[in-house]
N, C-alpha and C positions, 0 to 999 in steps of 0.2 A: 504493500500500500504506500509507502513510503516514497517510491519513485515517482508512483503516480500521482502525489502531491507535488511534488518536486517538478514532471515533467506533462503537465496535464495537457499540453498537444502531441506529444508524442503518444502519451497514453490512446487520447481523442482518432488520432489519425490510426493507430492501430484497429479499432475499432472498427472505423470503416474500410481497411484493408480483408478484414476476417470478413465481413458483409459482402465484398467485393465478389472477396478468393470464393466463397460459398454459392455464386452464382455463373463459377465459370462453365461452360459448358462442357468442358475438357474433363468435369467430374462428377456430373451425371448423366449426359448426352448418351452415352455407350446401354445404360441399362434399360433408354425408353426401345431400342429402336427393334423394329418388326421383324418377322422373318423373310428368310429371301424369296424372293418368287418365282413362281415360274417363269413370266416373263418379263422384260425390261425394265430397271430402276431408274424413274425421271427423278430429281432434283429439284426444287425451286423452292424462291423463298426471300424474304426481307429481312433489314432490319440491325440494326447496330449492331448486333451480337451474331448477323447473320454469317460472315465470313468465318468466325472463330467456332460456328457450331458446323460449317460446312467442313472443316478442317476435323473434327472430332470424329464428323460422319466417317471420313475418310480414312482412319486410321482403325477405326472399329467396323467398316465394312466388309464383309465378303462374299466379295463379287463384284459383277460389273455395275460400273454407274456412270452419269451420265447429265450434263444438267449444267445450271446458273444459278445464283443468286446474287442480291443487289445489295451495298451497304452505303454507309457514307463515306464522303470520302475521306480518308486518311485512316481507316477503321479494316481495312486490309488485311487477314491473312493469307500464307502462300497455301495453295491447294495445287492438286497435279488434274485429276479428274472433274472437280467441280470447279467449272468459271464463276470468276470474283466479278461484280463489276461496281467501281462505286459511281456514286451519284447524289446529291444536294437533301439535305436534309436542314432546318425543318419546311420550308420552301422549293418544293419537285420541280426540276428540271429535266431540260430534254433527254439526260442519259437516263435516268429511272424511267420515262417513258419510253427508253427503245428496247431496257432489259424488262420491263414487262410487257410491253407488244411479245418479245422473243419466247419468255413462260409460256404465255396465252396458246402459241403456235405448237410449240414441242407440246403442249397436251394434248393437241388435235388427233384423231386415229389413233390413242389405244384404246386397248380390249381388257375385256374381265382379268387375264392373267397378268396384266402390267400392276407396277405397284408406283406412285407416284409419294415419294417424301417432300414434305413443305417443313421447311423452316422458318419459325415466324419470332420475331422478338420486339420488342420497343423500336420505334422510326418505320416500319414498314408502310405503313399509313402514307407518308411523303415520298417512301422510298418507291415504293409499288406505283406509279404515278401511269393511271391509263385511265385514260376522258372516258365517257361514256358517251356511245353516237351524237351528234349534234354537238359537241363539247371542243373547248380548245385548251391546250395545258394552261395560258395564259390566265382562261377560265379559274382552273383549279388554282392556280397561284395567286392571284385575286383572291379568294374566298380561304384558303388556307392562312394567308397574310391577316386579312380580316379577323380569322377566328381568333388567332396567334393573338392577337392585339386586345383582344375582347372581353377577354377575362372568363371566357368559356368553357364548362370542365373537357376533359378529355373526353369523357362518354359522349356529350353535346357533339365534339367536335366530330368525332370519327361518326356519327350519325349522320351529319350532313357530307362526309366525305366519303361514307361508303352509297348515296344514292346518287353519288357523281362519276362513280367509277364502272369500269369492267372488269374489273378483279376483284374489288375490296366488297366486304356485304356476302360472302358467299360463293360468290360467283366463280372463283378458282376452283373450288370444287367440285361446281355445276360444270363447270369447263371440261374437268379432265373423267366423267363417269364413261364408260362404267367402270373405270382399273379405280383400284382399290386406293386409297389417300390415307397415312399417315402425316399426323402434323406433329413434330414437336416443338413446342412454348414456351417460350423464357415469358413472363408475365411480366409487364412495368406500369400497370393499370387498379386501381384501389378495386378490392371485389375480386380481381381477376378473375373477371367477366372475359370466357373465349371470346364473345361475340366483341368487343372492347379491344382486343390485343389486335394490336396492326388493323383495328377494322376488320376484322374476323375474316379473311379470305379462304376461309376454308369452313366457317361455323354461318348456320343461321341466323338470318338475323329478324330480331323481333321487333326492331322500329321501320316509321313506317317513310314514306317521303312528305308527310304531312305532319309527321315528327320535324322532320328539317327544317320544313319552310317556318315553322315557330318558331323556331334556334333561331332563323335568322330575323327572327321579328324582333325574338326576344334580346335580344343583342345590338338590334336595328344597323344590322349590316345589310348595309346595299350591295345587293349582289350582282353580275354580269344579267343582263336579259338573256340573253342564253342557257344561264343558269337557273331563272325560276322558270324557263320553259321546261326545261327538261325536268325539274322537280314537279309541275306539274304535270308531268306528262304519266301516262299506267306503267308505259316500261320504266319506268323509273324504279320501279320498286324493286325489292331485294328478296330472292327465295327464302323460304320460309320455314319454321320449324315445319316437319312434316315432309318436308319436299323428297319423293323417293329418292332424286339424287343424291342424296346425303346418305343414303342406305348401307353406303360402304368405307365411309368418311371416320374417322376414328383421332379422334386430337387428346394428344397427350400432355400435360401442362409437366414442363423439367424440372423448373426452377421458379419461384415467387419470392416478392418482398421478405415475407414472413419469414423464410428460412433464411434469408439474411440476416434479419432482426435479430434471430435465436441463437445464429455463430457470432453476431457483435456481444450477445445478451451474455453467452459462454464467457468470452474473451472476458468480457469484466469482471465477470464473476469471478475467475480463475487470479484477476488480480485484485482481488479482494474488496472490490466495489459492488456495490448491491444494483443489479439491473430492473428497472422496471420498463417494461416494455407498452408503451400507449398505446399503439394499434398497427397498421398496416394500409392502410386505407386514410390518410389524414388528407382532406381537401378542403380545399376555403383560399380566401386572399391570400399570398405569401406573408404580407406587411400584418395581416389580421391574428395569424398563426401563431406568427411569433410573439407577438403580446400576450396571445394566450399564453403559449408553452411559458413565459417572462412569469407570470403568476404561478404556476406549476414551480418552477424552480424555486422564485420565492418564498414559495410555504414549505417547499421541501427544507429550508436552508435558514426557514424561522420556526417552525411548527415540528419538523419532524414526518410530517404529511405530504403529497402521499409515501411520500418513503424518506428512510432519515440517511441523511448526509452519512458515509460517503456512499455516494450513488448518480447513478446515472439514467437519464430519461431517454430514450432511445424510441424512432417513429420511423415511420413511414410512408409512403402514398406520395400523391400528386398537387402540389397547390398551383394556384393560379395566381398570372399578373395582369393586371389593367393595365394596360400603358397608356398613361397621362403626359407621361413627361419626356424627355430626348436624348435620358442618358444609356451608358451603360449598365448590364448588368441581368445574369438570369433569377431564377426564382429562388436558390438556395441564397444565393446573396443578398436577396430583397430581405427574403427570412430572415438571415443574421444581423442586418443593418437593423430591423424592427428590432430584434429579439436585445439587442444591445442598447437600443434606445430606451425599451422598456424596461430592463435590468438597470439602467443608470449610473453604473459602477460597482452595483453591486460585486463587493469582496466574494471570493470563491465559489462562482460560480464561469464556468465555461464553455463552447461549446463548439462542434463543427456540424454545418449541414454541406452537403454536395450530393450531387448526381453521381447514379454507378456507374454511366456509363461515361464519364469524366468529362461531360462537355455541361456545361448550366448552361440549357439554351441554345443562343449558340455561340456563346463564349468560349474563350480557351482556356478556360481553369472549369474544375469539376465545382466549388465553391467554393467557401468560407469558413476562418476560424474568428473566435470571438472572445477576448477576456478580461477582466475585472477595468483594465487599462484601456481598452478599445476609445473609447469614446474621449478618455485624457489626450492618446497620441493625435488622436485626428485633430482633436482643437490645437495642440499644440503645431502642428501642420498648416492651419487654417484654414481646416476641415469644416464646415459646420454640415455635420450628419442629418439633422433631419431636413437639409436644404436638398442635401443631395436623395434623400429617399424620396419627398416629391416631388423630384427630378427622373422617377427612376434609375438611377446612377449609382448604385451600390457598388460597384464594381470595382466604379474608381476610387473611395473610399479603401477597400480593401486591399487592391492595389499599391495605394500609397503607401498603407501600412505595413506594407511584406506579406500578409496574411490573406493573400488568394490559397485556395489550396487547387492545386495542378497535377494531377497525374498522367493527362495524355489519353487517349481512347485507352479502354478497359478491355474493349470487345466481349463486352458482357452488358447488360441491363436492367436491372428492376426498379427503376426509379429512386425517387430520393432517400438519401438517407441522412438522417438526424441524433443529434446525440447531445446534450446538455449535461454536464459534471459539473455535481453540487460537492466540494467537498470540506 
């Protein structure tokens, strides 16, 4: 324990390395995966983690295979049989729209003996980028921008993105029946809702396109006329629980938040901190969040409630940001920037949030550390923090102060991860 007073970001950053390492797919990928078929093994698949679980497939397959998958760029692993390809995340461009016209295609003409494997992870949503008829990607990058900005959850979002697509919603699945579809899932969605992960391209889906056109009421995003044409239009909609083609569809979830949570939760435990673990699923504002958690830590660190010092508050899920303002900065860093304003210097307490898959956003740090001093050094800088929070500009706050935390693609995913040390 002793260290971890002494060293409370090193302690923090351990934390979220155990959370990390516990989602790679290098270490449960091998036990989801199906038997071999009689006929041809297709490939495909999205998503930040997608390159690193194609690599896994490959080293655990036997047999032939055969295929693509799409990630972002710089999130790259080498593969021999499975093609990488990256392409723009969180804003689809034209290379994710050519690697999935290419999926689309190689599902065409097989048969009951083919086995088609999908790998889907967090970013597939942007990464999987194919209009649906009438549609132009400019379309989808308009209304993806839009959402991006909105303060809209992730469920909201991928609702309206999957009744813009020809992939997302289902329709990969519908695409490739009647050979048989395994999907394995890295989740980075609260709930770990199949139908939610990358826009479910392989899961039914239960909302409607009259779900969407609300989203974007409710949001009062102006969308392309193209785009509420085709939202209203009947093809628009997304097959549906029930739909025979699904009859052979089989999705296996790998890895979720939660089992990150429980390898950080270990990790403190083991060094002699008491883990309480808040949920898996946390959404709301980022700036709102952290005010909350700010009171959490304070009663822990005055009351003894809900857990007594030394200890650690450990979360998870997806918050959202409004953008108001014209700074830098993704949602782990809004978080801390709050969470530091509402603690006020509070003595002994600490914290780190960031994304697993190391980009906030789409910044180049994963996120933020935060402690007792935070808000001393920035003024001493001539910082004033809550100028730059409703600025949106966390970023650069934390920046100045050395305190990005940075690790580089993960090639892994399950959304944020948070941690607060009272001690």
């Amino acid at each position: 324990m002793g260290a971890t007073l002494r060293h409370p970001r090193e302690f923090l950053t351990g934390l979220f390395e155990a959370a990390i390492d516990a989602a790679r797919p290098e270490k449960s990928l091998a036990g989801f995966l199906p038997e071999r078929p009689r006929g041809r093994t297709i490939v495909v698949g999205g998503g930040k983690a997608a390159a690193s679980m194609a690599a896994a497939v490959e080293r655990a397959w036997d047999g032939p295979l055969e295929g693509l998958v799409v990630t972002r760029y710089g999130h790259g692993a080498p593969t021999k049989r499975i093609e990488v390809v990256e392409a723009a995340h969180p804003v689809p461009d034209a290379a994710g729209q050519a690697a999935a016209a290419r999926m689309l295609a190689s599902l065409q003409g097989l048969g009951a003996d083919d086995l088609v494997l999908c790998l889907i992870s967090g970013g597939a949503s942007a990464l999987l980028a194919a209009p649906a008829p009438g549609l132009m990607l400019d379309d989808k990058r308009a209304i993806n921008k839009a959402l991006l900005a909105s303060g809209a959850g992730i469920g909201e979002m991928n609702c309206v993105r999957k009744h813009l697509s020809a992939i997302k919603g289902g329709r990969l699945a519908a695409a490739a029946a009647p050979a048989r579809v395994v999907s394995l899932i890295i989740s980075d969605v609260p709930g770990d809702d199949l139908s939610v992960i990358g826009s479910g391209p392989t899961t039914p889906d239960p909302t409607t396109s009259a779900d969407a056109l609300a989203i974007l009421a409710r949001y009062a995003i102006e969308a392309p006329a193209r785009v509420l044409a085709r939202l209203r239009d009947p093809a628009s909609e997304t097959p549906k629980p029930g739909d025979p083609r699904f009859a052979r569809v089989d999705n296996r979830l790998i890895a979720a938040p939660i089992l990150s949570l429980r390898a950080a939760a270990e990790r403190a435990r083991a060094a002699g901190v008491t883990p309480l673990i808040l949920g898996d699923a946390i959404e709301g504002e980022a700036r709102e969040v952290g005010k909350a958690f700010a009171g959490l830590a304070l009663s822990c660190r005055r009351h003894g409630d809900p857990a007594r010092p030394p200890c650690v508050l450990i979360s998870g899920g997806e918050t959202t940001v409004t953008v108001r303002g014209h700074g830098r900065g993704g949602r782990n860093a809004e978080f801390s920037l709050a969470l530091a304003l509402a603690l006020d210097g509070a003595e002994d307490v600490y914290a780190l949030a960031g994304d697993t898959d190391g980009i906030d956003g789409s910044e180049d740090n994963a996120g933020a550390y935060l402690s007792p001093d935070t808000l001393a050094r920035a003024r001493a800088a001539g910082i004033f923090a809550r100028e730059r929070l409703d600025d949106n500009d966390a970023y650069s706050v934390f920046a100045a102060l050395g305190d990005l935390i940075v690790t580089g693609p993960t090639l892994t995913n399950v959304n944020d991860f948070r941690a607060i040390l009272v001690v």
